[in-house]
C-alpha positions as a Python dict, from the first residue, in 0.01 Angstrom:
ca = {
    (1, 'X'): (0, 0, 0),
    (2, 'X'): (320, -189, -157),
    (3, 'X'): (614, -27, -255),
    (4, 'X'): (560, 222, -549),
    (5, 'X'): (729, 181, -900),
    (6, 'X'): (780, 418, -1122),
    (7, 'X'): (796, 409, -1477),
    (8, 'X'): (808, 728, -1751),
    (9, 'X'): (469, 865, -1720),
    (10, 'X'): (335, 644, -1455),
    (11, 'X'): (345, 480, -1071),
    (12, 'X'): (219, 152, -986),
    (13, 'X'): (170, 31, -673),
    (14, 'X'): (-77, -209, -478),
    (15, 'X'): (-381, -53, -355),
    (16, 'X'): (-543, -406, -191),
    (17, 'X'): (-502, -725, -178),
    (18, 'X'): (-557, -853, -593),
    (19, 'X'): (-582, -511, -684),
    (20, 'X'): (-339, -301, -868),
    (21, 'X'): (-277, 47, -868),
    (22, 'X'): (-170, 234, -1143),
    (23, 'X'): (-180, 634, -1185),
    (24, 'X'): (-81, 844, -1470),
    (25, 'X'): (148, 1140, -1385),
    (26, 'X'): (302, 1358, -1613),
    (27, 'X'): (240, 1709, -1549),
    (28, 'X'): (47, 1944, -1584),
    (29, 'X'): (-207, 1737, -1801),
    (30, 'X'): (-94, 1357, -1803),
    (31, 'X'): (19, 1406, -2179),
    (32, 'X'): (197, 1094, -2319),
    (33, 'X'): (546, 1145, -2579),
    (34, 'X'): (671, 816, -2712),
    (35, 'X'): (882, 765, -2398),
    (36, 'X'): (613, 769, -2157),
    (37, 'X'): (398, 551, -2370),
    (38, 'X'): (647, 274, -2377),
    (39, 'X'): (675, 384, -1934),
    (40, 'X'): (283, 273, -1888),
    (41, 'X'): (324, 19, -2196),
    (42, 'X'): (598, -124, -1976),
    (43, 'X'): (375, -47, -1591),
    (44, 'X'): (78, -197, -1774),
    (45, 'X'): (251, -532, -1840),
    (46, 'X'): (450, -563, -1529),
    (47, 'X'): (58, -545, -1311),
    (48, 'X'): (-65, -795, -1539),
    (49, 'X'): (279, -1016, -1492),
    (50, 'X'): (188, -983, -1159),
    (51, 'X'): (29, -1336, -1026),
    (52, 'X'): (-181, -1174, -735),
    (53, 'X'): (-288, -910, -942),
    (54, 'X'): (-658, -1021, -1011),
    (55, 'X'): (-821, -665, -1098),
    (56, 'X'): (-606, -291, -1206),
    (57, 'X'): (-712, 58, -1101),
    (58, 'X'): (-658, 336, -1384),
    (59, 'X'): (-636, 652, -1232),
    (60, 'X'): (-434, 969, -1221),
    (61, 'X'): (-292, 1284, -1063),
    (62, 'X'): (-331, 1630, -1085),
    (63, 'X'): (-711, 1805, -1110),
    (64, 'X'): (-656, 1935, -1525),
    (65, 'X'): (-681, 1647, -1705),
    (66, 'X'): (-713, 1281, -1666),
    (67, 'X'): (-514, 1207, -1972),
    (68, 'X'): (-449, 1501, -2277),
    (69, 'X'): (-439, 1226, -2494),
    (70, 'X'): (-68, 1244, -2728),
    (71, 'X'): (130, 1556, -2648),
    (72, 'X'): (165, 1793, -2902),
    (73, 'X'): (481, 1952, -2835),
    (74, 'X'): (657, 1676, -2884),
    (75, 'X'): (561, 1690, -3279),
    (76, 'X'): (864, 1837, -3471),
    (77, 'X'): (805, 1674, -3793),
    (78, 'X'): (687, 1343, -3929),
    (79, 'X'): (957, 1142, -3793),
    (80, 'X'): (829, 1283, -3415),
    (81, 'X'): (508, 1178, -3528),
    (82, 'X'): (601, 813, -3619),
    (83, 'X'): (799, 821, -3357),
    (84, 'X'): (465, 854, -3096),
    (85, 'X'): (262, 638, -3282),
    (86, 'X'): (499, 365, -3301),
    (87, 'X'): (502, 414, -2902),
    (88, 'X'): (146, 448, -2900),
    (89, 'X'): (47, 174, -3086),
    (90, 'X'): (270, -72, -2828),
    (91, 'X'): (58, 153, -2555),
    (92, 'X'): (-305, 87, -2687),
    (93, 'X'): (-231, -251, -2802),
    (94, 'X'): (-122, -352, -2480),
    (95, 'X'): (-390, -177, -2277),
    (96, 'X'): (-622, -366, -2479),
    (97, 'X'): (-515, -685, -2456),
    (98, 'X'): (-462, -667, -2085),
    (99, 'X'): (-600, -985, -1943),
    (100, 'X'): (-701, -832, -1591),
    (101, 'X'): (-989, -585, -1590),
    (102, 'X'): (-936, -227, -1597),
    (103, 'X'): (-1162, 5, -1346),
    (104, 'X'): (-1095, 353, -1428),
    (105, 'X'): (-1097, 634, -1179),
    (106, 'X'): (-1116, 946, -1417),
    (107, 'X'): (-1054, 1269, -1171),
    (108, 'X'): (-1059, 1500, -1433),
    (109, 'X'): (-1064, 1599, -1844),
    (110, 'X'): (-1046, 1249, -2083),
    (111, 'X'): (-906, 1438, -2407),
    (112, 'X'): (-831, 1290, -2732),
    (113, 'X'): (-629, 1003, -2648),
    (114, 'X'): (-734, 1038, -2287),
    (115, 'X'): (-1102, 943, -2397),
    (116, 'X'): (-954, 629, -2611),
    (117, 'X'): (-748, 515, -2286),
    (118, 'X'): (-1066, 544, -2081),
    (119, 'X'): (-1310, 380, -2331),
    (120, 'X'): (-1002, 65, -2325),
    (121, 'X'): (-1136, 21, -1907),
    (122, 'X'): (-1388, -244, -1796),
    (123, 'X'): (-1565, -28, -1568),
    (124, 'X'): (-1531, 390, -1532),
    (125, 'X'): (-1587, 603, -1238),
    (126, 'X'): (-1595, 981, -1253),
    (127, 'X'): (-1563, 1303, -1052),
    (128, 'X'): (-1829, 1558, -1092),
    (129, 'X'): (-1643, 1795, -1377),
    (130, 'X'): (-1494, 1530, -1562),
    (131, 'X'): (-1592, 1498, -1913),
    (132, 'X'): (-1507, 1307, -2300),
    (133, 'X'): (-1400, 1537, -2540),
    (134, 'X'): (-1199, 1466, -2886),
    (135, 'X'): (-1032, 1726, -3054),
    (136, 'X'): (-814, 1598, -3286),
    (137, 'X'): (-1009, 1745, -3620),
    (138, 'X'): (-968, 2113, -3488),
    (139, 'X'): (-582, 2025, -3472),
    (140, 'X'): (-585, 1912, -3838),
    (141, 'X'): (-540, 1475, -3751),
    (142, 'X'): (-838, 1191, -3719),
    (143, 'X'): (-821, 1000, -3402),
    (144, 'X'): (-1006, 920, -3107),
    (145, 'X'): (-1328, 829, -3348),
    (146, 'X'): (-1259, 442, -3319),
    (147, 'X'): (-1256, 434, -2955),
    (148, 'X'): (-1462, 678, -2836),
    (149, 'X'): (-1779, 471, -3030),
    (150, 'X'): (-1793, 297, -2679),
    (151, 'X'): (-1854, 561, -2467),
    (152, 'X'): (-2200, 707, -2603),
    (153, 'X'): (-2426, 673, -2890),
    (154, 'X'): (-2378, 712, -3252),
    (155, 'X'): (-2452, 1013, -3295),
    (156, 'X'): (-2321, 1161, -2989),
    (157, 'X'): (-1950, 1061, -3105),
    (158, 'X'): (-2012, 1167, -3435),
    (159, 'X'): (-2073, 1526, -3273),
    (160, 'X'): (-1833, 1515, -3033),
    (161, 'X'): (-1576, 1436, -3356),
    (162, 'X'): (-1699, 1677, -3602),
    (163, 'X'): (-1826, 1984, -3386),
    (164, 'X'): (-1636, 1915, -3033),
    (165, 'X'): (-1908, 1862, -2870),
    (166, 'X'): (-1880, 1731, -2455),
    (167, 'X'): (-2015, 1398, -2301),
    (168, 'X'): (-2026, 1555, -1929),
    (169, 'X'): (-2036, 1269, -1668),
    (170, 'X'): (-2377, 1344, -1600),
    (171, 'X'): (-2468, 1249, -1973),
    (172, 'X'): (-2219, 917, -1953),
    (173, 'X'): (-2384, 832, -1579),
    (174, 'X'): (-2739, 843, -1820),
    (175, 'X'): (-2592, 638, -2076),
    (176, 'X'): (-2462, 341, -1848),
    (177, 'X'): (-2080, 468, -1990),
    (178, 'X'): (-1996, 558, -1586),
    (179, 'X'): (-2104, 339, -1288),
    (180, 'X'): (-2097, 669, -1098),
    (181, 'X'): (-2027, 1026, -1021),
    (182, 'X'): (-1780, 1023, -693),
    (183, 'X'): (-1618, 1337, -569),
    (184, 'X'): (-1285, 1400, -634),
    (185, 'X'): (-1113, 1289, -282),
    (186, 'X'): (-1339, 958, -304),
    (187, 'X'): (-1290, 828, -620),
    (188, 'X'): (-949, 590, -602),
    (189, 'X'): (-1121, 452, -292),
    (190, 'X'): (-1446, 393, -454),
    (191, 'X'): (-1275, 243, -779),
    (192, 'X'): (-1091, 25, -538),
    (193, 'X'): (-1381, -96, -389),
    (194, 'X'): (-1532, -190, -746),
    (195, 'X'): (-1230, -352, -811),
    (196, 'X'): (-1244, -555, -526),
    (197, 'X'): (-1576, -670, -619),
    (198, 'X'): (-1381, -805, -950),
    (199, 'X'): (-1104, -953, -730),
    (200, 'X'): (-1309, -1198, -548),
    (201, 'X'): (-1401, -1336, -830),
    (202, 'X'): (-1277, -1662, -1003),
    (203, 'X'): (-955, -1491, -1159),
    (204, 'X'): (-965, -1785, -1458),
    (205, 'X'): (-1334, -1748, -1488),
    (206, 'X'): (-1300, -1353, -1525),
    (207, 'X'): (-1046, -1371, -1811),
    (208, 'X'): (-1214, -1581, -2035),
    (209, 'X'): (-1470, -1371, -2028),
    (210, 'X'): (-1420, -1097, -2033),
    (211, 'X'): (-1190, -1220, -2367),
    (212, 'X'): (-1463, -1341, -2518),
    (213, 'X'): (-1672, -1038, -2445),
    (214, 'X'): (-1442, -770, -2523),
    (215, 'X'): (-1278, -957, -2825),
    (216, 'X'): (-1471, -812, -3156),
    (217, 'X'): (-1491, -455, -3022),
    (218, 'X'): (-1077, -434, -2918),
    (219, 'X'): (-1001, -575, -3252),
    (220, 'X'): (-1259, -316, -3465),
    (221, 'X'): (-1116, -41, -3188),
    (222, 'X'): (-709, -120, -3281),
    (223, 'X'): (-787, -148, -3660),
    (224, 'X'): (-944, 221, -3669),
    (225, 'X'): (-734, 318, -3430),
    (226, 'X'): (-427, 174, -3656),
    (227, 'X'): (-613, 318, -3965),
    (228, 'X'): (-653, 627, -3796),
    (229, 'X'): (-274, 699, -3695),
    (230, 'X'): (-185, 559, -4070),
    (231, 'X'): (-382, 843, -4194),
    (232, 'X'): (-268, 1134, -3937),
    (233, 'X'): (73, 997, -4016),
    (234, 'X'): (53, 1073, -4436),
    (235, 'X'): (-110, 1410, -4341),
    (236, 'X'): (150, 1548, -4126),
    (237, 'X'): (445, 1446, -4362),
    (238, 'X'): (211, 1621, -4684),
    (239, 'X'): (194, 1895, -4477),
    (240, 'X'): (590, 1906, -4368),
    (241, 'X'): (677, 1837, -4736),
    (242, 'X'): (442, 2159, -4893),
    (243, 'X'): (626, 2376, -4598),
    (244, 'X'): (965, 2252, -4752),
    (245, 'X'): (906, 2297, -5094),
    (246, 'X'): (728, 2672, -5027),
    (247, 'X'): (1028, 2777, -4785),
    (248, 'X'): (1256, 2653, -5019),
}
């Protein structure tokens, strides 16, 4: 392994020849604030800067939660919440048009923006009680929705948005979503190893693509996404403006 750097939110190291290794940590549930969306905005870019780097492993620590998505207590008012989109946009924009391929190692929970991150990899592993969830309605905000249409069917998502419904890994293993179900203290290695398998490929061969491939689905993904902060955005700031003019 190289020497780790660490950014706001995230480390990222080298975890094989080619292969990157980046891993979320911010405790207790990865959550990301604006600052540590710029940190792996900023860890995310220097990997792909990186001319050896040929393949990146998304992973990260802690057994609660792979990602919690946005976190929550760092919403004041609307200018906290434009502040965190703003940083999320830069965040999701750049993990999606990463030219390297992403192999995600999900060890636990993908939440709400958690789900999006992992839906923005090439190739997902899981440990046995990881699962999707998005539950952004029951907080009172849309998101997730855009992204999330990669990881199952339809109908699925729409469940999963509207009544909070689980995809368990056994149900994204049946849909093709995971390449596999690795135990907990396996799954870096294993996602290494996949990432290898990317890594020996022709690098210039892989980029275009996997550009071409993932092109119209990252640009529907950011617009909903965009739409969907937009929209979160003008709720929370009705909502701060009716407390305001009732406590007033």
């Amino acid at each position: 392994m190289s020497v780790v750097r660490r950014y706001a939110g995230a480390e990222l190291g080298e975890a094989a020849p080619g292969v990157a290794l980046l891993t979320l940590s911010r405790p207790p549930v990865n959550a990301l604030d604006a600052e540590t969306y710029l940190g792996v905005a900023d860890a995310l870019d220097a990997a792909a800067g990186a001319p050896e780097t040929r393949a990146l492993v998304l992973t990260a620590t802690g057994e609660r939660a792979f990602s919690a998505g946005s976190d929550i207590g760092a919403f004041g008012d609307e200018r906290d919440y434009e502040r965190i989109s703003v940083a999320g946009r830069r965040f999701f924009e750049t993990l999606a048009r990463l030219p390297v391929p992403v192999v995600g190692a999900l060890n636990a929970p993908a939440v709400g923006g958690g789900a999006m991150i992992a839906a923005e990899c090439d190739v997902l592993l899981a440990a046995p009680d990881a699962y999707f969830t998005i539950p952004e309605l029951s907080l009172g905000v849309p998101g997730a929705g855009s992204h999330a249409k990669r990881l199952a069917p339809y109908f699925k998502v729409q469940r999963m948005l509207l009544l909070g419904e689980r995809l368990t890994a056994e149900e994204a293993l049946a849909f093709g979503t995971v390449l596999r179900i690795v135990a907990r203290d396996e799954l870096v290695a294993a996602a290494v190893g996949v990432a290898q398998e990317i890594a020996a490929l022709d690098p210039d061969a892989v980029r275009a693509a996997r550009a071409i491939f993932r092109a119209p689905e990252s640009d529907a993904a950011l617009a909903g996404y965009h739409a969907e902060l937009d929209a979160a955005v003008r709720l929370v700031a009705a909502r701060t403006g009716a407390t305001r003019t009732t406590s007033s």
